[in-house]
C-alpha positions as CSV (number, residue, x, y, z in Angstrom):
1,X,-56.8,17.9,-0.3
2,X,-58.2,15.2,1.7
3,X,-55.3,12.5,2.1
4,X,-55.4,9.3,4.2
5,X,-59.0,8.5,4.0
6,X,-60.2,5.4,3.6
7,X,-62.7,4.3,0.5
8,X,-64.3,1.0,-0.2
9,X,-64.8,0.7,-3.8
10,X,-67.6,-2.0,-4.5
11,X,-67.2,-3.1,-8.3
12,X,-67.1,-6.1,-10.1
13,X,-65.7,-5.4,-13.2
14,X,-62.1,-6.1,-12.4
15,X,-59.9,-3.6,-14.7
16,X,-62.3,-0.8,-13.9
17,X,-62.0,-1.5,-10.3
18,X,-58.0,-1.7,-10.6
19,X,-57.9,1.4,-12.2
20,X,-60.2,3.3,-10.2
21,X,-58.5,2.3,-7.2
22,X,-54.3,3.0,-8.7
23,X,-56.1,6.5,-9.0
24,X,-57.7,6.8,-5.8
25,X,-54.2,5.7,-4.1
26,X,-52.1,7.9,-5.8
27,X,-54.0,10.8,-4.5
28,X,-53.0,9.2,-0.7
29,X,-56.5,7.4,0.3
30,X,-56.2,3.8,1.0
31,X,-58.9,1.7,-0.7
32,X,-60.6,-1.5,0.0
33,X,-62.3,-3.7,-3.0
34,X,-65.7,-5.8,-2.9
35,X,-67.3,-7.4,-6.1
36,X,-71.3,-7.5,-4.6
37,X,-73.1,-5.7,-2.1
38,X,-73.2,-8.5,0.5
39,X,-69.3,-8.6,0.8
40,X,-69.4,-5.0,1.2
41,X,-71.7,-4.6,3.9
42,X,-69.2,-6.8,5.9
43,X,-66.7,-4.6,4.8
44,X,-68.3,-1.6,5.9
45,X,-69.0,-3.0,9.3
46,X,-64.6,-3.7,9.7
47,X,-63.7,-0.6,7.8
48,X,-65.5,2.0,8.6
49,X,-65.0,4.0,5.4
50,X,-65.3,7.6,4.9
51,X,-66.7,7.4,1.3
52,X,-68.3,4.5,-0.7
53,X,-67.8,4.5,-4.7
54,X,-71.0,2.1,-5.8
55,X,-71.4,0.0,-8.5
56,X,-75.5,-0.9,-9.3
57,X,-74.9,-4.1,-11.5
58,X,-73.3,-6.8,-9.0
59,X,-74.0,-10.3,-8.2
60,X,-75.5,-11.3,-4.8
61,X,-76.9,-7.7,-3.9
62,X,-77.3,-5.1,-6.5
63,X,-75.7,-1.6,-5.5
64,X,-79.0,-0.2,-5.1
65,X,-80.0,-2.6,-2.3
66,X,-76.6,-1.8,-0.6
67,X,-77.6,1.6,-1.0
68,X,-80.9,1.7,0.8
69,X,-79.5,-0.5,3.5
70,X,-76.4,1.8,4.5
71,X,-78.8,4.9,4.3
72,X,-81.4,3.4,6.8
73,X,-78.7,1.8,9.3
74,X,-78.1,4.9,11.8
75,X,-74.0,3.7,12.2
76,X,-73.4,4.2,8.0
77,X,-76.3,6.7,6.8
78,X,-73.4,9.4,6.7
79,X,-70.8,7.9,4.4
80,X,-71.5,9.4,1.1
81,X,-72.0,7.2,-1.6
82,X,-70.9,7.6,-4.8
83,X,-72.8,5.6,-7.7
84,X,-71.0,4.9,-10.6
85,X,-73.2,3.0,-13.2
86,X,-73.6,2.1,-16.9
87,X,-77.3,2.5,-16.2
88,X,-77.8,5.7,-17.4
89,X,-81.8,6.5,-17.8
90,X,-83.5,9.0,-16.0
91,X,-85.3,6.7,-14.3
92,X,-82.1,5.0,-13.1
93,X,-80.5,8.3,-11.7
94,X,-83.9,9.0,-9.9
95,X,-83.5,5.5,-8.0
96,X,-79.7,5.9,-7.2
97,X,-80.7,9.3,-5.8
98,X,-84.0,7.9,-4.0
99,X,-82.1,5.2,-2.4
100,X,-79.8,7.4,-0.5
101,X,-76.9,8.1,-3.4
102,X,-74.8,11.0,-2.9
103,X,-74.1,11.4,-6.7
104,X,-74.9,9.4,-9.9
105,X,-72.2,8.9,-12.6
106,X,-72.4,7.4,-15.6
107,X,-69.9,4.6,-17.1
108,X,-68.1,5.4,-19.3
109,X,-66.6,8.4,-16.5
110,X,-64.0,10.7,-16.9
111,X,-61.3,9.4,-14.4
112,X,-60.4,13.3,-13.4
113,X,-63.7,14.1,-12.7
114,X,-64.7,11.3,-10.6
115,X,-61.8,11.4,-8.5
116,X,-62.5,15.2,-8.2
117,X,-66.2,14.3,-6.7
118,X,-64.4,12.1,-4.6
119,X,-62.4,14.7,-2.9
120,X,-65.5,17.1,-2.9
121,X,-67.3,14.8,-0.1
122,X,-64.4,13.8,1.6
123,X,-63.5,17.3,2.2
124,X,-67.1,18.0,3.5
125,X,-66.6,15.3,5.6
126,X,-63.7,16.5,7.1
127,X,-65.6,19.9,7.8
């Protein structure tokens, strides 16, 4: 298992954030919180994370703006990025996956799972 890594979870819903992130830390990653995209592209710039869970449905930037800006910046194209949206058409996958998502999960997630696809890429990265 990939322990001590550090995540920037970019949601605004408050309790899902919380609770995504008591899990995350329990497994030994240290994780940092934004509510919009603009926020987190400062915070990507300090932190230098290892893995990005995404929200798509923010104020100030949507997720999938944050998305295509990370992949096209040459410094942050290879932190995965993990979408994690109640948008849950087709046509919404396709654009989380066109703009440079690593995976697309729906809300409502099954907390096991997602932290599971969590440590998936951070053990890839680590290879």
């Amino acid at each position: 298992m990939s322990e001590n890594k550090k995540l920037l979870l970019v949601e605004d819903d408050y309790y899902s954030a919380e609770t995504l992130k008591f899990a995350l830390e329990a497994k030994g990653h240290v994780v940092t919180m934004a509510t919009n995209g603009k926020d987190a592209l400062t915070m990507v710039n300090n932190e230098q994370p290892q893995l990005i869970i995404l929200d798509v449905m923010m104020p100030k930037m949507d997720g999938y703006h944050f998305c295509r800006l990370l992949k096209f910046d040459a410094r942050f194209k290879h932190i995965p990025i993990i979408i994690v949206s109640s948008k849950i058409q087709d046509a919404d996958r396709e654009m989380g996956l066109a703009c440079g998502g690593n995976e697309y999960i729906a809300k409502p997630y099954d907390l096991n799972m997602l932290t599971n696809t969590v440590e998936k890429y951070l053990d890839e990265t680590v290879k």
